[in-house]
Steps between C-alpha positions, in 0.01 A plus 500: 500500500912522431703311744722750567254783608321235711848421643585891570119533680554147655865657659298867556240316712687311670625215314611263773265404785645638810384465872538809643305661815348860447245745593125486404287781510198572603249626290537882578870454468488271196235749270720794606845378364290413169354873451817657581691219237197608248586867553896463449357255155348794389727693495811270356311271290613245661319152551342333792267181551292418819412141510135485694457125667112466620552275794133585642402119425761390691307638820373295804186558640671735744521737195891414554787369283664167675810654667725232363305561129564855518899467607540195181349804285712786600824298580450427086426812352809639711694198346395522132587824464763777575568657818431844352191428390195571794294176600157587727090512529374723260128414675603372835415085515366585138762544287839442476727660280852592418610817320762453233725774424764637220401237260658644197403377169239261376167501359245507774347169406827347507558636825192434632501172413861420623428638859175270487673214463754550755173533736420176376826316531675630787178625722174276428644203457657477927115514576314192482334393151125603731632823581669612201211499308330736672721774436493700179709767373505786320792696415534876382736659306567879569528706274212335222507494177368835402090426505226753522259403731703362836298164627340523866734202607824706415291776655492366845829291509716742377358832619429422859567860615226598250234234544560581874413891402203422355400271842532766693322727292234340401235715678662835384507361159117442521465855563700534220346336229178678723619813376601415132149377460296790648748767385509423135100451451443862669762603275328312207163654558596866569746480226252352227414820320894587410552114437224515218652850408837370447392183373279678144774761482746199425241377265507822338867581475622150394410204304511179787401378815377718825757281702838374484520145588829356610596201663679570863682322795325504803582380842707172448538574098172396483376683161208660498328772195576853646283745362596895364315751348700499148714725435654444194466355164363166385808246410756686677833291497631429830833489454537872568395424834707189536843720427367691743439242769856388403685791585283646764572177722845509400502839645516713151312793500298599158516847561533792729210743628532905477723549768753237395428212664438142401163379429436156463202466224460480134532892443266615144380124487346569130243219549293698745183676400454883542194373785754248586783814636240659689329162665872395631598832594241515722480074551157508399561154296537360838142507612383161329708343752270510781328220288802300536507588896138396531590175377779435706756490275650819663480773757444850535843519649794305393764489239440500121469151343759383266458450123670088441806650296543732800537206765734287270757838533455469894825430711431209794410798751266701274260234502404583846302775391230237352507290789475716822186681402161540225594724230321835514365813289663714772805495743838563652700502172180661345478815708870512608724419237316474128685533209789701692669199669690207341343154509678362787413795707108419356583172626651583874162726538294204429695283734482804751171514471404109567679468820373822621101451369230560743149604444559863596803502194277446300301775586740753480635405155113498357508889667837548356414382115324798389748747620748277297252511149445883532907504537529349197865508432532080546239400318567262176 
C-alpha cells in the first residue's frame, strides 16, 4: 500500500479520533439514506462504503444488546469517523453499520481495507477483549469492480429497497414463475409442428446448427446459454455487433427508417440468412426461448438479457435493468419501444416496468406482443 494514499484515506475517513455526539438511525431510516446515496452513486460515479458490524452475538438472553454495550459501540463509530458520514442499525440489534460517503479515489481493496481497520482500532478495541470477538465485519464498497454475476451478499446489503420488493412479492412472483411455466409448455406443444418446420427449413437453406447458442446475463449477471433459432451464418464475427452495441448505448443511431427517423439496429446486417430476414421480421427466432423460461433462467415477460460485452458498456444506473427483474422473450421495451427508441429510453422502460410489475402486466403485454410482431416495423 503507498503511504501517502493511506495517509489521504486515513485524513478522508477521519484521520483523528474524535468524540463527538450524533444521531443513529433506526433501521428504516438507516437502509433509506443508503438507497437514496446508491441512487445519487449511480448516477455520478461516485464512491460509497457501508461498513456492516454483526453484533447479534453480543445479545443477552433477552434477545437485547446491554444498554451500556450498545452506547460504547455507537459513541465509537460516531467518533472514528466523520460527522457527514451516517452511523445506524442496518438490522435493528443485528447489525450495525455506518455509511461512508464521497470517498474519492482508491482501489476498493485499499479502501476496504483502510475503513476495516479503523473499525478495528478506534471501535472494537473500547469493548472488552470477550466482547470484541464476537463481532465481525464486513465492509462494501459501492460502486464494484465491474463483475458479471452480482453475489447474494451485495444483493441484500446493498439493494435493500430491492430485496425488500421481492419480500413483498413473493406470492405474486409464484404466480409468476406459475405462468412462465404453464404458458410456455402450451405454447411448446401447440407450436411443435412450425418449430419442426422452421427447424428442417434451416437445415435446408444453410450449412450449421438448428439453434444459436449464446451465452447471456440473467438476473444478477448470472450467465446462462440463451437459445435462438439461427439466423445467420456459421462463424459470423461479432464485432459488427459490438460497434453496434457501442454506439447504440452511446446513443448513435445506425440508420434511419422510411420516414426519416432513427432506427437503432444493424440496418442490411450481411451476415443474416435469406430464412434468417424473414424469421426476425416476424421474431420467429425467438420461440426456442420458452426452453430457457421453462428452466428458469427467464420469463415470459421481462427485459432482454444482456450479451457480457454489452454489460461492461453499462453506466452505474443501467445496471438496474438486470437486477430489478428475470429477463424475458417479451415486454415493455419489447412491445413499446423496439428498435425505434435509444438505449437509455430501452433502459427507463425496463426500469418502468419493474416498479410497476404485477401479474395482470404481464398479461396485457403477452396480449399486446402479437399486435407488436404483425406491426413489424421494430423488429431487428
Amino acid at each position: 500500500m503507498s503511504s501517502s494514499l493511506a495517509q489521504s484515506l486515513g485524513r478522508a475517513l477521519g484521520g483523528s479520533e474524535r468524540s463527538r455526539r450524533g444521531a443513529v438511525l433506526s433501521e428504516e431510516a438507516f437502509q433509506h439514506v443508503l438507497v437514496l446515496e446508491r441512487k445519487r452513486s449511480e448516477r455520478s460515479g461516485n464512491s460509497f462504503v457501508v461498513a456492516c458490524l454483526d453484533v447479534s452475538r453480543l445479545r443477552g438472553e433477552t434477545g437485547q444488546i446491554d444498554p451500556v454495550v450498545r452506547d460504547t459501540l455507537f459513541s465509537s463509530l460516531l467518533g472514528a469517523f466523520r460527522e457527514t458520514d451516517v452511523v445506524g442499525w442496518y438490522s435493528e440489534n443485528r447489525i450495525a453499520s455506518v455509511l461512508l460517503t464521497e470517498l474519492g479515489g482508491g482501489s476498493c481493496d485499499l479502501v476496504r481495507e483502510t475503513v476495516r481497520r479503523k473499525v478495528d482500532e478506534f471501535v472494537l478495541c473500547r469493548l472488552p477483549s470477550e466482547l470484541s470477538g464476537r463481532v465481525s465485519v464486513a465492509v462494501y464498497y459501492f460502486p464494484e469492480e465491474q463483475v458479471a454475476e452480482l453475489p447474494e451478499e451485495i444483493q441484500e446489503v446493498l439493494y435493500p429497497d430491492l430485496a425488500g420488493r421481492r419480500r413483498a412479492r413473493r406470492a405474486a412472483m409464484g404466480v409468476k414463475r406459475v405462468l412462465d411455466v404453464s404458458g410456455s409448455l402450451a405454447m411448446l406443444l401447440i407450436l411443435s409442428p412450425l418449430l419442426l418446420l422452421i427447424a428442417a427449413l434451416i437445415k435446408l437453406t444453410s450449412p450449421g446448427p438448428v439453434f444459436f447458442r449464446q451465452q447471456r446475463l440473467g438476473q444478477f449477471g448470472r450467465p446462462f446459454q440463451f437459445l435462438k433459432f439461427r439466423s445467420m451464418a456459421i462463424d459470423c464475427d461479432s464485432s459488427l455487433h459490438e460497434r453496434y452495441i457501442e454506439g447504440f448505448i452511446g446513443g448513435k443511431s445506425p440508420g434511419r427508417s422510411k420516414g426519416g427517423k432513427p432506427i437503432f439496429k444493424i440496418v442490411e446486417d450481411p451476415r443474416v440468412t435469406p430464412l434468417g430476414r424473414i424469421l426476425r421480421k416476424t421474431s420467429l427466432d425467438e420461440l426456442p426461448q420458452l426452453l430457457n423460461v421453462l428452466r428458469g433462467e427467464m420469463s415470459l415477460v421481462g427485459p432482454r438479457p444482456p450479451i457480457p460485452y454489452e454489460l461492461k458498456r453499462y453506466d452505474l444506473w443501467h445496471r438496474r435493468r438486470i437486477l430489478e427483474v428475470k429477463p424475458g422473450i417479451t415486454g415493455f421495451w419489447q412491445v413499446r419501444g423496439r428498435s425505434r427508441t435509444t438505449f437509455d429510453e430501452m433502459v427507463r422502460m425496463d426500469l418502468h416496468y419493474a416498479r410497476n410489475w404485477s401479474v395482470w402486466l404481464d398479461l396485457r403485454l403477452l396480449l399486446e406482443t402479437p399486435l407488436a410482431v404483425a406491426r413489424g416495423d421494430g423488429a431487428c
